[in-house]
py3Dmol code that shows the C-alpha trace and the ligand (Angstrom):
import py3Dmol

protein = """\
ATOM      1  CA  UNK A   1     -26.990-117.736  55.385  1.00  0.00           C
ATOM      2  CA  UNK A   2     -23.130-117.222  54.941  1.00  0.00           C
ATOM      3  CA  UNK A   3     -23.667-113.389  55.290  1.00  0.00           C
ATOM      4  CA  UNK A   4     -25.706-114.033  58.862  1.00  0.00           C
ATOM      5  CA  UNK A   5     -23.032-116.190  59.788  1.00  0.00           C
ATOM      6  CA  UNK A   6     -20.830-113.472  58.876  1.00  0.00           C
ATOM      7  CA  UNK A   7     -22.356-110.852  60.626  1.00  0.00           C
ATOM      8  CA  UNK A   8     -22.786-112.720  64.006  1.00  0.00           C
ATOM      9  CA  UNK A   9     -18.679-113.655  64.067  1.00  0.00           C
ATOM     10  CA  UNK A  10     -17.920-110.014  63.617  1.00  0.00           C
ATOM     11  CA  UNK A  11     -21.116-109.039  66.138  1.00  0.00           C
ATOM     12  CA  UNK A  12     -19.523-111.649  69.153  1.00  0.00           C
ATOM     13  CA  UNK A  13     -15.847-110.503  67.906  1.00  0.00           C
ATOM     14  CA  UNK A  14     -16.469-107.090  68.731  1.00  0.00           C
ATOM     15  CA  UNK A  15     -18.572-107.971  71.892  1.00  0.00           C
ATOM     16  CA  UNK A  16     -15.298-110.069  72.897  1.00  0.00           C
ATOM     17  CA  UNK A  17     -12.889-107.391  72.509  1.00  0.00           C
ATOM     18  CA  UNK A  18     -15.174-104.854  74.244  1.00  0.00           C
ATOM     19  CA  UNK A  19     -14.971-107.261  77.121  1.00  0.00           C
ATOM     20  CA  UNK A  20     -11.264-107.917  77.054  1.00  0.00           C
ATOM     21  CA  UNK A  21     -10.541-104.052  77.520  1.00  0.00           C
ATOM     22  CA  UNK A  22     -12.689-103.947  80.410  1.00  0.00           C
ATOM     23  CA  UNK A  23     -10.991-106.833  82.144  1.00  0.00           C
ATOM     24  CA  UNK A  24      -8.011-105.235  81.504  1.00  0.00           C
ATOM     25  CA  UNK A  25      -8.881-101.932  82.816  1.00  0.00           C
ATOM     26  CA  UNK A  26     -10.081-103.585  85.967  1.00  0.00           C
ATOM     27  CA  UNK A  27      -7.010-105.049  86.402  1.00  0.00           C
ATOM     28  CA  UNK A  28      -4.734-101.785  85.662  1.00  0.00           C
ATOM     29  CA  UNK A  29      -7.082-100.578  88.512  1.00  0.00           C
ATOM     30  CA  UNK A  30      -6.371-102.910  91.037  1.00  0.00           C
ATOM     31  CA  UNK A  31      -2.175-102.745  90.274  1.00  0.00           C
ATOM     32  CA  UNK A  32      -2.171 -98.858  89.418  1.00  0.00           C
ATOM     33  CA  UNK A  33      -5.180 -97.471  90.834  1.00  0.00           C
ATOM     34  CA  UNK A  34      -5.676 -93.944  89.356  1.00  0.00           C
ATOM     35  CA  UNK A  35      -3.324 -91.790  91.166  1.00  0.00           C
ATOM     36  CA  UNK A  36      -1.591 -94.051  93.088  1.00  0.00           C
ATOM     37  CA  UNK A  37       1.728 -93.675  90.994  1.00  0.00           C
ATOM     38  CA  UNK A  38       2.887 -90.366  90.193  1.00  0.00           C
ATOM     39  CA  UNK A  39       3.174 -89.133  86.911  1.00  0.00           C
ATOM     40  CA  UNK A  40       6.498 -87.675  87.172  1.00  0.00           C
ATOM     41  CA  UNK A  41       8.748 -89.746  89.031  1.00  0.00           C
ATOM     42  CA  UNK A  42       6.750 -93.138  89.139  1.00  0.00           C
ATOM     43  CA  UNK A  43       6.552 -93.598  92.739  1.00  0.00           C
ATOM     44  CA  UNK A  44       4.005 -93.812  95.161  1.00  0.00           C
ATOM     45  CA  UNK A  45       1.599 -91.182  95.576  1.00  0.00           C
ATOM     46  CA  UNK A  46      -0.955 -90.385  97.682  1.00  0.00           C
ATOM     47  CA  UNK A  47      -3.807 -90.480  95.487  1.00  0.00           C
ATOM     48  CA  UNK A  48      -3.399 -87.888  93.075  1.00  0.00           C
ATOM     49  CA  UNK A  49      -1.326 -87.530  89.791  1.00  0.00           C
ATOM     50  CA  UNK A  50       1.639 -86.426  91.173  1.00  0.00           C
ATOM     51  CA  UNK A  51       3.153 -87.059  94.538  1.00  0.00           C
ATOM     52  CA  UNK A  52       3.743 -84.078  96.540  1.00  0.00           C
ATOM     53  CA  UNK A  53       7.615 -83.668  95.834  1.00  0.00           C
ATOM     54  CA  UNK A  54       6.572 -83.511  92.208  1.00  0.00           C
ATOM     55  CA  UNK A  55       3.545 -81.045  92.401  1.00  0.00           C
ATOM     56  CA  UNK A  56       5.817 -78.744  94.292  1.00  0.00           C
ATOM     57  CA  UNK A  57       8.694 -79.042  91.288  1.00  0.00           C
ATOM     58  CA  UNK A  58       5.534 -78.721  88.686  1.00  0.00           C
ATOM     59  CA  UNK A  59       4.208 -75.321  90.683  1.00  0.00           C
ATOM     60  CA  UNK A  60       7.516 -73.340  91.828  1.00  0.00           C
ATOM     61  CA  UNK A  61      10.470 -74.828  89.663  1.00  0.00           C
ATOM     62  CA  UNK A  62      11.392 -72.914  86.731  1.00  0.00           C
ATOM     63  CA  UNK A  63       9.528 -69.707  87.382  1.00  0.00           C
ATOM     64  CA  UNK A  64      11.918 -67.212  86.054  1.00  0.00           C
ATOM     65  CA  UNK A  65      11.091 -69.068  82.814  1.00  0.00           C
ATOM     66  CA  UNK A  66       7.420 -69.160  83.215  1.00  0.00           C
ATOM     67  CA  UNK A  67       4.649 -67.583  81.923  1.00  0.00           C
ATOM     68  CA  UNK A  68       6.125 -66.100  78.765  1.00  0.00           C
ATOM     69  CA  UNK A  69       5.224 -64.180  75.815  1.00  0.00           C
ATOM     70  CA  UNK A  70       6.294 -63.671  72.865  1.00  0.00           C
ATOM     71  CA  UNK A  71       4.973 -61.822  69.067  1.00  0.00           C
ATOM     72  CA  UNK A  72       4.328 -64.664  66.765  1.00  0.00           C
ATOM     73  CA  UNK A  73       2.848 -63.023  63.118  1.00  0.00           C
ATOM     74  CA  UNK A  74       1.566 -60.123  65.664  1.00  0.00           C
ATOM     75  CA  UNK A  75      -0.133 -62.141  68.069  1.00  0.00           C
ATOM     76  CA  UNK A  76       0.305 -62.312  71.275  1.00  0.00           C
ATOM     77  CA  UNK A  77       2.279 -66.046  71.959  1.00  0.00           C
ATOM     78  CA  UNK A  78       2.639 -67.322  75.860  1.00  0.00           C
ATOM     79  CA  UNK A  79       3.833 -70.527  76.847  1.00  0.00           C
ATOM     80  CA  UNK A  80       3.577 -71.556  80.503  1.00  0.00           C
ATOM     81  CA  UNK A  81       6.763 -73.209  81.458  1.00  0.00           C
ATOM     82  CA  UNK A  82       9.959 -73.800  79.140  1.00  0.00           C
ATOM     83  CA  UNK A  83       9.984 -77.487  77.395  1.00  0.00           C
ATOM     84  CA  UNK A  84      12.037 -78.674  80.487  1.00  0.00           C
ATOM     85  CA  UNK A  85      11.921 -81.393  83.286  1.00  0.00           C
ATOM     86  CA  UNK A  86       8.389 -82.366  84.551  1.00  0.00           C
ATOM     87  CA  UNK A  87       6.500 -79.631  82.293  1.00  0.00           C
ATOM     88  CA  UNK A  88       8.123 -81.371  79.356  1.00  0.00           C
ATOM     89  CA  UNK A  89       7.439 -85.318  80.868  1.00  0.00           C
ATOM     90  CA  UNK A  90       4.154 -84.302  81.791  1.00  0.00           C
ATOM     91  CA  UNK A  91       3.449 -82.896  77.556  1.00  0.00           C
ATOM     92  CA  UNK A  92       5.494 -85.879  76.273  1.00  0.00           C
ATOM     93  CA  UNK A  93       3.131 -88.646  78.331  1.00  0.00           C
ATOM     94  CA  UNK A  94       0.020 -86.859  77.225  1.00  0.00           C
ATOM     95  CA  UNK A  95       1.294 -86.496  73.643  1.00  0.00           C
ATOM     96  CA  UNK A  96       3.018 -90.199  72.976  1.00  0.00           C
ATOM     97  CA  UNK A  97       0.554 -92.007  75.693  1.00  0.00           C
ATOM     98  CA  UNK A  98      -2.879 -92.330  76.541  1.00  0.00           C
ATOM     99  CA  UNK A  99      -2.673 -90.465  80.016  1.00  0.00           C
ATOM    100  CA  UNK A 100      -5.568 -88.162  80.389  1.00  0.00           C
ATOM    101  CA  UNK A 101      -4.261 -87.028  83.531  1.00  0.00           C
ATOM    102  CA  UNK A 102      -0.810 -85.142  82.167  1.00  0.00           C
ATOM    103  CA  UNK A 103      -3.137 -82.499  80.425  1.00  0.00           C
ATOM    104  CA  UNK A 104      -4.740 -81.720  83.473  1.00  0.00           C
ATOM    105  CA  UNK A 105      -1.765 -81.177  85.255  1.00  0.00           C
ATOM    106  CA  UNK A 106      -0.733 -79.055  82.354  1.00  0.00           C
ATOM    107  CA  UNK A 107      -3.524 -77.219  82.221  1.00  0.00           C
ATOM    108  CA  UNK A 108      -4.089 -76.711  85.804  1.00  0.00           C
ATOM    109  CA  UNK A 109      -1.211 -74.398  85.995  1.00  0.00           C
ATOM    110  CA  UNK A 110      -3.568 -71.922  84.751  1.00  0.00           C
ATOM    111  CA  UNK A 111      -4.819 -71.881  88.437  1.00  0.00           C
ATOM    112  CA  UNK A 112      -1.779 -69.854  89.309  1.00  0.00           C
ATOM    113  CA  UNK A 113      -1.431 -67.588  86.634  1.00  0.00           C
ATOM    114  CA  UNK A 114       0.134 -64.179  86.980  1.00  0.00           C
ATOM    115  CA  UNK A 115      -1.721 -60.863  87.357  1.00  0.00           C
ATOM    116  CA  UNK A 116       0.151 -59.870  83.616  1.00  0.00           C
ATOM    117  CA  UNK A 117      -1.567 -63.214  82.304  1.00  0.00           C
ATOM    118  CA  UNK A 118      -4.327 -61.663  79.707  1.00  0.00           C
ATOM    119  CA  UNK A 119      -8.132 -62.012  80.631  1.00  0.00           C
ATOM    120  CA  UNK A 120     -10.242 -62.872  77.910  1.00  0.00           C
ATOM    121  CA  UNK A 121     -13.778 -61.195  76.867  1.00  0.00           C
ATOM    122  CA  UNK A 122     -16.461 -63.931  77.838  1.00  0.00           C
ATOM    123  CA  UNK A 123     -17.182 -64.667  74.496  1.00  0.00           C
ATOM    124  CA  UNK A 124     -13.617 -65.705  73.225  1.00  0.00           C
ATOM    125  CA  UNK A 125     -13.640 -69.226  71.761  1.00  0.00           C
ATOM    126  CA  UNK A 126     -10.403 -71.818  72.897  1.00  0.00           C
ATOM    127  CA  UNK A 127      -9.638 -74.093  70.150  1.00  0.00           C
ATOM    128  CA  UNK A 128      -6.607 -76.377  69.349  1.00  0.00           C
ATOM    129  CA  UNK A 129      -4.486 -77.383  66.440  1.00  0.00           C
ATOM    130  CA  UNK A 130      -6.197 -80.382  64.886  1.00  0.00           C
ATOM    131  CA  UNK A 131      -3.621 -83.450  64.163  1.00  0.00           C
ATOM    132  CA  UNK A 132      -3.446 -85.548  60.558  1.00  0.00           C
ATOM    133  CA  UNK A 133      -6.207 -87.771  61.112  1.00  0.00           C
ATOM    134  CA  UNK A 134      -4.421 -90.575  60.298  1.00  0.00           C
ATOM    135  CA  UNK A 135      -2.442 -89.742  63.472  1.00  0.00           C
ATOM    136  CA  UNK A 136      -5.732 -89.100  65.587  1.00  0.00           C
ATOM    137  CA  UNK A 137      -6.589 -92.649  64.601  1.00  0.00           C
ATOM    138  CA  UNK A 138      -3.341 -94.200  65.985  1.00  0.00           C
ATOM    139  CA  UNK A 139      -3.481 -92.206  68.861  1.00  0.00           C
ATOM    140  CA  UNK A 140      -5.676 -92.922  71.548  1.00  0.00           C
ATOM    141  CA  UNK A 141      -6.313 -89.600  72.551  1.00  0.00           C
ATOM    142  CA  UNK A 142      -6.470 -86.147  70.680  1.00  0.00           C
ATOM    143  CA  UNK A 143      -4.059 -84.132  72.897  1.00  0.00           C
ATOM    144  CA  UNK A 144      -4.683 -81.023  71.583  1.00  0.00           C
ATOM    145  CA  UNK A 145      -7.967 -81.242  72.039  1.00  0.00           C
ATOM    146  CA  UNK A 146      -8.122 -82.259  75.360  1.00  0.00           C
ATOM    147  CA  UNK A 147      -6.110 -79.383  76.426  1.00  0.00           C
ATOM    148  CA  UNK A 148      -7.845 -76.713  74.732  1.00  0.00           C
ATOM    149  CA  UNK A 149     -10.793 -78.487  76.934  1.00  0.00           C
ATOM    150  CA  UNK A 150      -8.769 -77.955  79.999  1.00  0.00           C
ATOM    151  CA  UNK A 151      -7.727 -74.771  79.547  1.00  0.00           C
ATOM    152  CA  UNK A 152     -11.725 -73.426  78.257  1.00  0.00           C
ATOM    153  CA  UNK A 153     -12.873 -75.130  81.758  1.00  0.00           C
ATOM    154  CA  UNK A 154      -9.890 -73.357  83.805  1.00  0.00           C
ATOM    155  CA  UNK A 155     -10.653 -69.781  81.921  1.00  0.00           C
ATOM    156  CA  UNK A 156     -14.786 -70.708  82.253  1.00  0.00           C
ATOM    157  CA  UNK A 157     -14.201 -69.915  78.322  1.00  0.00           C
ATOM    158  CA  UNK A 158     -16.218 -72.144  75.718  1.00  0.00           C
ATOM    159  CA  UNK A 159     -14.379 -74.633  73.529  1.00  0.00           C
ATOM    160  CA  UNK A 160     -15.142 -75.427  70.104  1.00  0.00           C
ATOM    161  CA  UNK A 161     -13.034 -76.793  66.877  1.00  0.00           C
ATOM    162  CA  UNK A 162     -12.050 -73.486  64.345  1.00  0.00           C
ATOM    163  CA  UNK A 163      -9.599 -75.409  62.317  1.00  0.00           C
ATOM    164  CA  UNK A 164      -9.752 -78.267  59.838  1.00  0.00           C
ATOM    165  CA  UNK A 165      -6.628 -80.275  58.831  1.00  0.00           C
ATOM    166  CA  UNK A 166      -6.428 -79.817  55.338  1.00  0.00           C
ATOM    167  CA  UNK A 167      -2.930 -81.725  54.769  1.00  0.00           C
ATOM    168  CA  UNK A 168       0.639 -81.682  56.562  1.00  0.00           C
ATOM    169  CA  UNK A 169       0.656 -84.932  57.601  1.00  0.00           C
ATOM    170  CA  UNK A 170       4.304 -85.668  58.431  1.00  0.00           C
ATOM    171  CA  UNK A 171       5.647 -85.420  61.917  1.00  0.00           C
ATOM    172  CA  UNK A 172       7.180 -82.097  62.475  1.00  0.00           C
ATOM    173  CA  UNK A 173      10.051 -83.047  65.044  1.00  0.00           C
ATOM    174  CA  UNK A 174      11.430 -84.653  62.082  1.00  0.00           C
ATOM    175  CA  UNK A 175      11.928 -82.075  59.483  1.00  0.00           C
ATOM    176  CA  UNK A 176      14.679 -78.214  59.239  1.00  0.00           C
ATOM    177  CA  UNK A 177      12.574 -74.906  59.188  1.00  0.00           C
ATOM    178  CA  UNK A 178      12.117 -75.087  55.723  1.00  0.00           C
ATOM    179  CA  UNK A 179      10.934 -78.432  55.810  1.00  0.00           C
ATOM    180  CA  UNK A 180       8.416 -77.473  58.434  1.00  0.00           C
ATOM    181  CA  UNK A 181       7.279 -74.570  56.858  1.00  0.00           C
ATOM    182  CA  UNK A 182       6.467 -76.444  53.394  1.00  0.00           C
ATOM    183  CA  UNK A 183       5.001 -79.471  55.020  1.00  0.00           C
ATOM    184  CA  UNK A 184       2.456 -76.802  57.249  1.00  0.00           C
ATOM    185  CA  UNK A 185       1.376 -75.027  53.426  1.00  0.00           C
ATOM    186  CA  UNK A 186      -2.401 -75.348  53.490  1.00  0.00           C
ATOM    187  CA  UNK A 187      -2.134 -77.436  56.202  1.00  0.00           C
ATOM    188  CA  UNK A 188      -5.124 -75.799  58.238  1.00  0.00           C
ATOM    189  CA  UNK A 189      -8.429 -74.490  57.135  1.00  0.00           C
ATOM    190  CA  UNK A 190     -11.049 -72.645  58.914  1.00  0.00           C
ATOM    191  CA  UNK A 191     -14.089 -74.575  59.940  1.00  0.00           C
ATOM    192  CA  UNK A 192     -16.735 -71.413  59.839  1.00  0.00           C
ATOM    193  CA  UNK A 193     -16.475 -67.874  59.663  1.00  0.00           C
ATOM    194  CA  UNK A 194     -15.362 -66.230  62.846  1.00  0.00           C
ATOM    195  CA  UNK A 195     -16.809 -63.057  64.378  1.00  0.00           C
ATOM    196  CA  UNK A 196     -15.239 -63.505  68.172  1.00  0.00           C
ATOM    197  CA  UNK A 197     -11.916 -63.634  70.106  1.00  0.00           C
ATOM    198  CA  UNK A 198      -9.868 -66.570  69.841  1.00  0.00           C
ATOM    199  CA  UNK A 199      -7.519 -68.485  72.221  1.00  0.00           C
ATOM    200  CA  UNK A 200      -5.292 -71.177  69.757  1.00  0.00           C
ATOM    201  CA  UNK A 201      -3.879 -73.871  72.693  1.00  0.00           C
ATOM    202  CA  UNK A 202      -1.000 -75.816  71.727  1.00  0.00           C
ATOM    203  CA  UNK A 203       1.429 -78.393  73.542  1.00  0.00           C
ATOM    204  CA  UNK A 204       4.524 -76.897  73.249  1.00  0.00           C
ATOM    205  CA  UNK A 205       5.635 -74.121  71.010  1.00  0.00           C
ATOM    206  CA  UNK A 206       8.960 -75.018  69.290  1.00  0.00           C
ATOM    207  CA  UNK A 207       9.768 -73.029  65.505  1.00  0.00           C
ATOM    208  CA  UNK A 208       6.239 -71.319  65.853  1.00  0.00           C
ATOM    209  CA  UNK A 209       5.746 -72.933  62.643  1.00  0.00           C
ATOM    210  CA  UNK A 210       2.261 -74.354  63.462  1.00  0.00           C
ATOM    211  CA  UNK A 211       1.131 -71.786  65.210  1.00  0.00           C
ATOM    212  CA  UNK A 212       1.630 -69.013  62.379  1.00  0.00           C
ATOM    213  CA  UNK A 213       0.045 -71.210  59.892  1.00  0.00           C
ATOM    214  CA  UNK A 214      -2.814 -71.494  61.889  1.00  0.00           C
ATOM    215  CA  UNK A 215      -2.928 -67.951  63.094  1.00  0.00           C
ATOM    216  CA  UNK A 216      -3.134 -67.094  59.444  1.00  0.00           C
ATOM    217  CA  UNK A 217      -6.089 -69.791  58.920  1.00  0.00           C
ATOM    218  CA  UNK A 218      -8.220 -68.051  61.699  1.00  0.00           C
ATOM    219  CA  UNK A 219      -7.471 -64.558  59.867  1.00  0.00           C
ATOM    220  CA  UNK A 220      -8.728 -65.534  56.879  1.00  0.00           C
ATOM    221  CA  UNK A 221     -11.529 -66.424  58.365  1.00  0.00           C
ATOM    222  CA  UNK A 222     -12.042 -63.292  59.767  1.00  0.00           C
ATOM    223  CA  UNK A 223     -10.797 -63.623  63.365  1.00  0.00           C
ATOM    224  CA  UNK A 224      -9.537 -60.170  64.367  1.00  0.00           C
ATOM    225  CA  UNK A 225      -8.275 -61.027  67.965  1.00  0.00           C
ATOM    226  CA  UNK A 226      -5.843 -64.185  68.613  1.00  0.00           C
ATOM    227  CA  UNK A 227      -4.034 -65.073  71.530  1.00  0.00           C
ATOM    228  CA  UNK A 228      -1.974 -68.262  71.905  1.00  0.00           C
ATOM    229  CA  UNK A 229      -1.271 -70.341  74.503  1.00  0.00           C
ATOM    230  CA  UNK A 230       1.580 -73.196  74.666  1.00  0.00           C
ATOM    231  CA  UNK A 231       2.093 -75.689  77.742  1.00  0.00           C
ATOM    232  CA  UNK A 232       5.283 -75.488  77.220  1.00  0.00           C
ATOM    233  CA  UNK A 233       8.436 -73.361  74.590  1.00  0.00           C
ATOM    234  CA  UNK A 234      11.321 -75.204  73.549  1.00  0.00           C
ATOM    235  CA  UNK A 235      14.189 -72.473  74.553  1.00  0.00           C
ATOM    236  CA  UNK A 236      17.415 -74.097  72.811  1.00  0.00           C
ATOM    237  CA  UNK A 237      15.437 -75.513  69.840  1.00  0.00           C
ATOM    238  CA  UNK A 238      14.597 -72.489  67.589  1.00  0.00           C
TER     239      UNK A 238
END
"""
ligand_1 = """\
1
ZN
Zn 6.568 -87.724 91.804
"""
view = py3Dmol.view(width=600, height=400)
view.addModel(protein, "pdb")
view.setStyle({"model": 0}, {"cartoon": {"style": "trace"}})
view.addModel(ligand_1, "xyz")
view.setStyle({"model": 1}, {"stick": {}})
view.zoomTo()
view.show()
């Protein structure tokens, strides 16, 4: 009897906070319906993420540093803009917040890649760098994920999870090279064996840390081609 009781307080509990988030969804709706405040500078827009002052900043301002690649443990590494202004707001709200809508600005860039931008066999797989999962949990949102999603739909690419987190929990920002580069040991594993290309999407490249771990992962699991692909690349930070 004390065990139905249980079960029905925990059943309406859940049913009650299911119904709470709705109301308050419907109400961030009505005050910030989706698009009506731009992402970057918080005023009115006209309907879509960003307003147009801020689109135009977010497609022509820092092109000289756009689009750039680098050799990180022999594959090629590009990163789209450098980790500044609204590239860097836009990867910040997407990777601290719960806005959906950053990535696909992010990732939209794609739309106006250069002619020296790589093109990728059909059958090349886009995957992402998979967070701790205790930080998955707190988040709302994986962000890594969600813009190896992006980028797969831009590239008409399929998108599918490679790498496990095997350990590395604690927050890289936080920690010197070394610190980085012991906290990332056996960090990633490879989820199968892999026999096709692979594109590795990242937010922003910073020591290339991360990435080489996980470009080593995919090697060991065979994976003979590897591109990767940052939002953004921290310039003054390495
Ligand atoms: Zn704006």
């Amino acid at each position: 009897m004390d065990r139905m009781r249980g079960r029905n307080a925990g059943f309406r509990f859940a049913f009650f906070r299911k119904g709470a988030r709705r109301i308050r969804e419907g109400l961030e709706q009505i005050v910030f319906p989706e698009g009506a405040v731009c992402l970057g500078c918080g005023k009115i827009s006209d309907g879509h993420t960003l307003c147009p002052v801020c689109r135009a900043e977010l497609a022509n301002g820092e092109l000289l540093e756009s689009w750039n690649q680098e050799d990180i443990a022999g594959v090629p590494a590009w990163s789209i803009r450098p980790h500044r202004g609204l590239a860097r707001k836009l990867v910040l709200t997407l990777k601290h917040g719960t806005e959906r809508r950053a990535g696909e600005e992010l990732t939209g860039m794609l739309r106006s890649r250069p002619d020296y931008f790589p093109s990728f066999p059909p059958d090349t797989v886009v995957t992402w760098v998979p967070m701790p999962k205790r930080r998955r949990r707190e988040r709302c949102i994986d962000h890594g994920k969600l813009l190896a999603e992006g980028v797969a739909d831009e590239l008409g690419l399929k998108c599918q999870a490679l790498l496990l987190r095997t350990g590395g929990g604690r927050p890289q920002a936080r920690l010197n090279m070394a610190g980085r580069e012991r906290n990332l040991k056996n960090a990633f594993a490879p989820a199968e064996k892999i026999t096709f290309p692979v594109l590795l999407v990242d937010d922003v490249l910073t020591t290339g840390t991360t990435a080489r771990r996980c470009i080593g992962a995919l090697r060991a699991a065979g994976a003979k081609e590897i591109t990767f692909l940052a939002m953004t690349r921290a310039v003054g930070d390495r």
